[in-house]
C-alpha positions, 0 to 999 in steps of 0.5 A: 492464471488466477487474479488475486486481489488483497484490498488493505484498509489499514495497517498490515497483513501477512498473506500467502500466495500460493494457489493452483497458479503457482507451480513453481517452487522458486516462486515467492509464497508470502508477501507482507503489506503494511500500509500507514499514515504517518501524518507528517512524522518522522521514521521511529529510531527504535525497534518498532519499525523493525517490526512493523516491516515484519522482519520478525522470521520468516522473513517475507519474500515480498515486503510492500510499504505503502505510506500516506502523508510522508510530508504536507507540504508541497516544497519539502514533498519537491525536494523529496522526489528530488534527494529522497525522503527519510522514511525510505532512506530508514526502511531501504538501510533496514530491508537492503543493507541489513536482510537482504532484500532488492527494492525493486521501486520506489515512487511518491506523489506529494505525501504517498510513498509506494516502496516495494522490495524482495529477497534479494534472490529473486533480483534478477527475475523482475522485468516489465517494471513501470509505475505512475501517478493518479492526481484526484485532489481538487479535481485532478490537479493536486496529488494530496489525494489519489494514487501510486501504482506499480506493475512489474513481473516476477518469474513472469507472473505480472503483479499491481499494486496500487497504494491510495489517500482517499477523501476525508470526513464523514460527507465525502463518501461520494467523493471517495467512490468517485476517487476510486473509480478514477483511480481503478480506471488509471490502473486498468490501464498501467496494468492493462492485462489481468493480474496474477496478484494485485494488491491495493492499500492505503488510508482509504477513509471509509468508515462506520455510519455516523449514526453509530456512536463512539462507545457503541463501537468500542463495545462492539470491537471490545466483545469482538462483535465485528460482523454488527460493525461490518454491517455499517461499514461504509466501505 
């Protein structure tokens, strides 16, 4: 089986999945993985979280929602592991109620939000589904960094996806590498056999090198020059 890794830094992407590995016309071919930082606001009342879901058709047969910063504080983010968070109740009412998608899991640790669903005819095809929580905030013992992981199977193919907040701020590129090794070591062992798919998303936080000034860059992206800025990315 082949392993597949999609690394997500922002926003969203649309990908197939077919390669040699899958035979299986009833497999799933497309997964679309949106990740956000929504620093502490609520879900849009309009059209637009439609389309960041990407329910414009075709519809994908696997919807992942990785979110950062659903709340910042630590009291709401209780009561949200407890009664649920408004922003899954909006995409849940969206993907299941209203296109016919399953939500096979949804897991949170203090501000991260993993929501992941499928078309609803593959329900009945998902076993082996188990999820967990890496703490890297203030040495492991704050989750307001880190990570959500979640394994399970689908037509017996074994999928992981990881949805991360790494460290902020320009002089943190060392705690951010640190994060991530602690976060890829945890993994290894929730996902504890090679993956057929395995994607990982979320506000990772590496950037461009400070020595690149901020009308320099926009020059560069404005010209499309993106293999200049690629060079100086610290990621």
């Amino acid at each position: 089986m082949n392993l597949k890794i999609l690394l997500l830094c922002s926003f969203v992407c649309l990908v197939s999945i077919h390669g040699k590995a899958v035979t299986n016309s009833a497999d799933p071919s497309t997964v679309y993985a949106v990740t956000w930082n929504v620093a502490d606001k609520n879900p849009p009342k309009d059209k637009s979280l439609n389309e960041l879901l990407g329910q414009i058709s075709p519809n994908p047969d696997i919807v992942i929602v990785g979110l950062q910063e659903v709340t910042m504080n630590l009291a709401k983010a209780a009561k949200n592991a407890v009664v649920g968070d408004k922003w899954t109740e909006e995409i849940d009412k969206l993907l299941t109620t209203s296109n016919n998608y399953h939500k096979v899991h949804s897991e949170s640790l203090v501000g991260m939000l993993l929501n992941v669903y499928v078309k609803i005819k593959y329900k009945d095809s998902i076993t082996e589904k188990k999820a967990n929580v890496v703490k890297t905030g203030f040495k492991g013992t704050v989750g307001n960094k880190g990570a959500v992981i979640l394994k399970y199977k689908l037509n017996n193919r074994s999928y992981c996806i990881v949805n991360s907040h790494l460290p902020a701020h320009d002089d943190k590129l060392e705690d951010r590498i640190e994060d991530y090794k602690t976060i890829n070591l945890e993994r290894g062992k929730l996902c504890n056999t090679a993956s057929d798919y395995m994607f990982w998303l979320g506000d990772l936080n590496f950037r461009l090198d400070e020595k690149l000034d901020d009308k320099t860059i926009r020059d560069k992206i404005n010209h499309r020059n993106f293999g200049e800025l690629l060079k100086q990315d610290q990621l």
